[in-house]
N, C-alpha and C positions, 0 to 999 in steps of 0.2 A: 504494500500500500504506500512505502515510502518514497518508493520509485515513482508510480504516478503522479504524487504529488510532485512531486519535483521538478518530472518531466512536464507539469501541466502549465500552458503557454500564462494562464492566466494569473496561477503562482507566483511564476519565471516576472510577469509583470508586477506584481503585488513586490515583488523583491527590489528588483530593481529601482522602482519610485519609493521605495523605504533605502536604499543604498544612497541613492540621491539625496534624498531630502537630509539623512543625516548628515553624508558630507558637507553639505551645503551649510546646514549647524554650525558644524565643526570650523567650518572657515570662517564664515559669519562672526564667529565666537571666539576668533584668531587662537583654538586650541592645538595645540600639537596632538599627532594623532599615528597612529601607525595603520596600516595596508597592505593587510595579504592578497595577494591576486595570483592566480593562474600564470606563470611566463608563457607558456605558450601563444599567449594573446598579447600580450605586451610590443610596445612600438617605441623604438628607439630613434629621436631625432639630433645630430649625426649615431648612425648604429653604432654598437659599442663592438670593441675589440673579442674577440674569437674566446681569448681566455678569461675575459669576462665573463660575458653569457653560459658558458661554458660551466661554469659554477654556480651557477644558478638551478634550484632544484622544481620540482612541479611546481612550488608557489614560491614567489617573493616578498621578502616583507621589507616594506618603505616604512622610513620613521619621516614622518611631517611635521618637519620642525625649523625654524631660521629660515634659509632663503626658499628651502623648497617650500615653507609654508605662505609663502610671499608669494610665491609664482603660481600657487596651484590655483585654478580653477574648473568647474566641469562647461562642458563643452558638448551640448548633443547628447549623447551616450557614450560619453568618454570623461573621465578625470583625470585633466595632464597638469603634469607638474615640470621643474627644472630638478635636477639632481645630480652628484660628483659622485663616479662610481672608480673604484681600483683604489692603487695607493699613488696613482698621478692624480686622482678628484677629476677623470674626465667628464665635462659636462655633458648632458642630453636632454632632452625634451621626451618626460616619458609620457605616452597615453596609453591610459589603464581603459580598459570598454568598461563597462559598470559591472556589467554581466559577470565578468571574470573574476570581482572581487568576495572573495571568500570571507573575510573576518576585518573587522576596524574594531583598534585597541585604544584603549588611553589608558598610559602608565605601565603599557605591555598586559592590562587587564580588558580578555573580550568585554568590548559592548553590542557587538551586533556581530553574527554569523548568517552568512546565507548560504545553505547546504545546496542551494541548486548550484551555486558554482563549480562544486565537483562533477558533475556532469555536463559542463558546457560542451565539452571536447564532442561529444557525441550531438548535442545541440547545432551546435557553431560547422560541423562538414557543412563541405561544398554543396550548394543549393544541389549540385549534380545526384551527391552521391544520395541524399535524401529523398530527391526525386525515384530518381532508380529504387530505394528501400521501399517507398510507397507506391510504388508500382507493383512490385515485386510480392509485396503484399499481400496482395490479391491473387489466388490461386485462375481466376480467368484470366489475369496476365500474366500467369506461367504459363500455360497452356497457348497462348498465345505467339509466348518466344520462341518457345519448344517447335511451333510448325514452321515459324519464319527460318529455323536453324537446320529445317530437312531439303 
């Protein structure tokens, strides 16, 4: 049961406008804050170095605080920030999707989790590959492929 909730678009929405609204608090309220997110969704403005990224595990956690708490704002369905990453502090412009964000902390203590971020990966495929799945589906469009393939 936990799965459909999860999976279900209208949750997926109910999350995201509570991900927002908080952060929007949070800045509003010039607090520092912390941000786990998903890396695989993550955008890097210049990209960072190979052995950066590279260390980075299924979720990242950004602490928002001093200049990155200066520069963040959201954007759409995105929360971008400025941030110095390595031990050179190279700068980026990062955008977090909303969607992607798993947990906001203050003081390293959760205030908000959203459990549908662990399943965006299957969410977020290629309009293709979802297509094809919900075709697929459907057993009269198996049946279908199957004669197109004789």
């Amino acid at each position: 049961m936990l799965n459909e909730v999860l999976r279900d678009g209208e949750f997926n929405a109910i999350m995201k406008n509570h991900t927002k609204d908080l952060i929007r608090y949070l800045l509003e309220k010039d607090l520092e804050f912390g941000v786990l997110a998903k890396s695989e969704y993550l955008e890097f403005n210049p990209k960072l170095p190979k052995e950066i990224t590279k260390s980075f595990g299924e979720f990242v956690m950004f602490i928002i605080a001093n200049y990155t708490l200066e520069s963040a704002y959201i954007e759409g369905d995105n929360f971008i920030f400025e941030a110095g990453f390595g031990s050179e502090n190279i700068e980026s412009v990062v955008t977090v999707p909303i969607e992607s964000i798993f947990q906001i902390t203050i003081d390293n203590n959760p205030i908000f989790v959203n459990l549908s971020a662990t399943i965006k990966k299957e969410i977020k495929d290629s309009s293709v590959k979802n297509s094809m799945e919900a075709l697929l589906s459907n057993p009269e469009n198996l049946k279908l492929l199957k004669k197109k393939k004789k």
